[in-house]
SERO-4910 file (N, C-alpha, C, O; in steps of 0.05 Angstrom, whole numbers):
BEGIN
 pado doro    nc1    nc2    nc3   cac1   cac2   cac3    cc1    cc2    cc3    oc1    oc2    oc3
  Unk    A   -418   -357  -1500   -428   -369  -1476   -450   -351  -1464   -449   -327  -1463
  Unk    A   -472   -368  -1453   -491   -353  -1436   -485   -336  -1419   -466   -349  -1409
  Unk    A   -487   -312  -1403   -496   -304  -1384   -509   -326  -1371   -516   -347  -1382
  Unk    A   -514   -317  -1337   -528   -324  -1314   -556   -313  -1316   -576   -327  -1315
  Unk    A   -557   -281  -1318   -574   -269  -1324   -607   -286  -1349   -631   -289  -1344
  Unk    A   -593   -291  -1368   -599   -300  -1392   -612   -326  -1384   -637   -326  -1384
  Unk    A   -597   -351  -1377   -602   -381  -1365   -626   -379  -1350   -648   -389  -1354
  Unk    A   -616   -361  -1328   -645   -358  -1308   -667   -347  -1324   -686   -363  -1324
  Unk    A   -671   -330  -1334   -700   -318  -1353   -701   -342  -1362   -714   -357  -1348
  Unk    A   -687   -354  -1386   -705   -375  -1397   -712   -401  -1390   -727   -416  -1402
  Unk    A   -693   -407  -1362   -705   -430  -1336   -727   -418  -1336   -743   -427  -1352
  Unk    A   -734   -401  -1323   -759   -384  -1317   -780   -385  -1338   -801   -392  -1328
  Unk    A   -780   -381  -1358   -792   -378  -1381   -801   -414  -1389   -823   -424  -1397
  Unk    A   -782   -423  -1386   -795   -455  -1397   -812   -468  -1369   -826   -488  -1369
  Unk    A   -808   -454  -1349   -826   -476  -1325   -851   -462  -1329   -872   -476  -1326
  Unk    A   -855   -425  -1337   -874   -415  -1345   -895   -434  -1370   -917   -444  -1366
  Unk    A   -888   -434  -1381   -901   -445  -1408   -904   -473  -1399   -927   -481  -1396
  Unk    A   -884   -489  -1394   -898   -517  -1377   -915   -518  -1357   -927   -539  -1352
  Unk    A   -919   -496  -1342   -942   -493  -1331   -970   -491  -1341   -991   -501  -1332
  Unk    A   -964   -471  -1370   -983   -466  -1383   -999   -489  -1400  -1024   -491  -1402
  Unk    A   -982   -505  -1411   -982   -531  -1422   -997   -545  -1403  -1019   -554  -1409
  Unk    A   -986   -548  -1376  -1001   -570  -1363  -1036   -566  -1357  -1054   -583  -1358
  Unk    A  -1036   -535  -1349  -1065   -524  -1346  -1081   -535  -1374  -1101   -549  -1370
  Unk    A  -1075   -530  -1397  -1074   -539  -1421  -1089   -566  -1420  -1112   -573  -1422
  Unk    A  -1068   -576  -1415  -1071   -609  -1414  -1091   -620  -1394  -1101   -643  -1394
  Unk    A  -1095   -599  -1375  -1108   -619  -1353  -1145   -611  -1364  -1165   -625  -1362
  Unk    A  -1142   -585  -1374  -1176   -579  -1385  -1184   -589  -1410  -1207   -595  -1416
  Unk    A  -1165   -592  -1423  -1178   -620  -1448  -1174   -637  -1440  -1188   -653  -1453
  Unk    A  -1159   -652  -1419  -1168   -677  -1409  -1198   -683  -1397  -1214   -701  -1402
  Unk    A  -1200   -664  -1381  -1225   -659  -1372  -1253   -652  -1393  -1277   -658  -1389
  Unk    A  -1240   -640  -1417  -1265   -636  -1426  -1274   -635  -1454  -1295   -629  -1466
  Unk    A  -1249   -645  -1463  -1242   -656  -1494  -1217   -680  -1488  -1193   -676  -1491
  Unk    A  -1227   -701  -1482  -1209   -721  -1472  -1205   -736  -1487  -1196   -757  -1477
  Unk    A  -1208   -737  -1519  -1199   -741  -1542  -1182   -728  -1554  -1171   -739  -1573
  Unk    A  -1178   -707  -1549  -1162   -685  -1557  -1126   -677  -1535  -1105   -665  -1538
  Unk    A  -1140   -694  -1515  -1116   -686  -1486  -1088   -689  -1492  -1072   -682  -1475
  Unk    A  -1076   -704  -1523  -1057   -719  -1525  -1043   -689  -1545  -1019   -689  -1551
  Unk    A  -1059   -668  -1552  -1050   -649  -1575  -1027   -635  -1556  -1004   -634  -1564
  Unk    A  -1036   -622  -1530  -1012   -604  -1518   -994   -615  -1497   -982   -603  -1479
  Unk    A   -994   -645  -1505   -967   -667  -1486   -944   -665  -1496   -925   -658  -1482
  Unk    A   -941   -668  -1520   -906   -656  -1526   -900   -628  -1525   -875   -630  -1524
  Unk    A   -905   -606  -1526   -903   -580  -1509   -901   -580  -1482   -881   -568  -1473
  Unk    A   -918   -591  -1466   -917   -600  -1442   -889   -607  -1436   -873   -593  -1424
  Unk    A   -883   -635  -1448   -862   -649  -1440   -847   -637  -1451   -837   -624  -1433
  Unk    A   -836   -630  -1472   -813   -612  -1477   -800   -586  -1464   -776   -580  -1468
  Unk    A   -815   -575  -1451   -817   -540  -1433   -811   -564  -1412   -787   -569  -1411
  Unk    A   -823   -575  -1398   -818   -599  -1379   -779   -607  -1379   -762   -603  -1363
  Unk    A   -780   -615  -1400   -744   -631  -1409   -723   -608  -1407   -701   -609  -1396
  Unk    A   -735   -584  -1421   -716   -556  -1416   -716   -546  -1389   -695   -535  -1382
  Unk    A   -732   -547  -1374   -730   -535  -1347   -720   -544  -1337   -707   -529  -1323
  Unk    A   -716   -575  -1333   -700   -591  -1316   -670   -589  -1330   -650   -596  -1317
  Unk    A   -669   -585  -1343   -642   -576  -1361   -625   -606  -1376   -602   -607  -1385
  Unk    A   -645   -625  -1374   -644   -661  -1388   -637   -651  -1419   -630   -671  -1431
  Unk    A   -637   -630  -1436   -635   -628  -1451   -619   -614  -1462   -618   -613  -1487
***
């Protein structure tokens, strides 16, 4: 079984990287908007783990 300790870092850790994803996503949308669709399931996945849907 998890630790509390443990859960929280990697809550922490997946809203990090879904953050990163989304910055991601929003500058090839902007500027390779052919390309915008490559870092949406990273996105949404770090997305699904954070909310803990998964």
């Amino acid at each position: 079984m998890e630790t509390t300790s443990t859960s929280k870092n990697s809550k922490a850790m997946d809203w990090i990287l879904f953050l990163v994803f989304l910055v991601i996503f929003v500058l090839m949308l902007m500027f390779a908007d052919e390309w915008f669709w490559v870092p949406m399931p990273f996105m949404l996945t770090y997305l699904v783990k954070a909310l803990d849907a998964m």
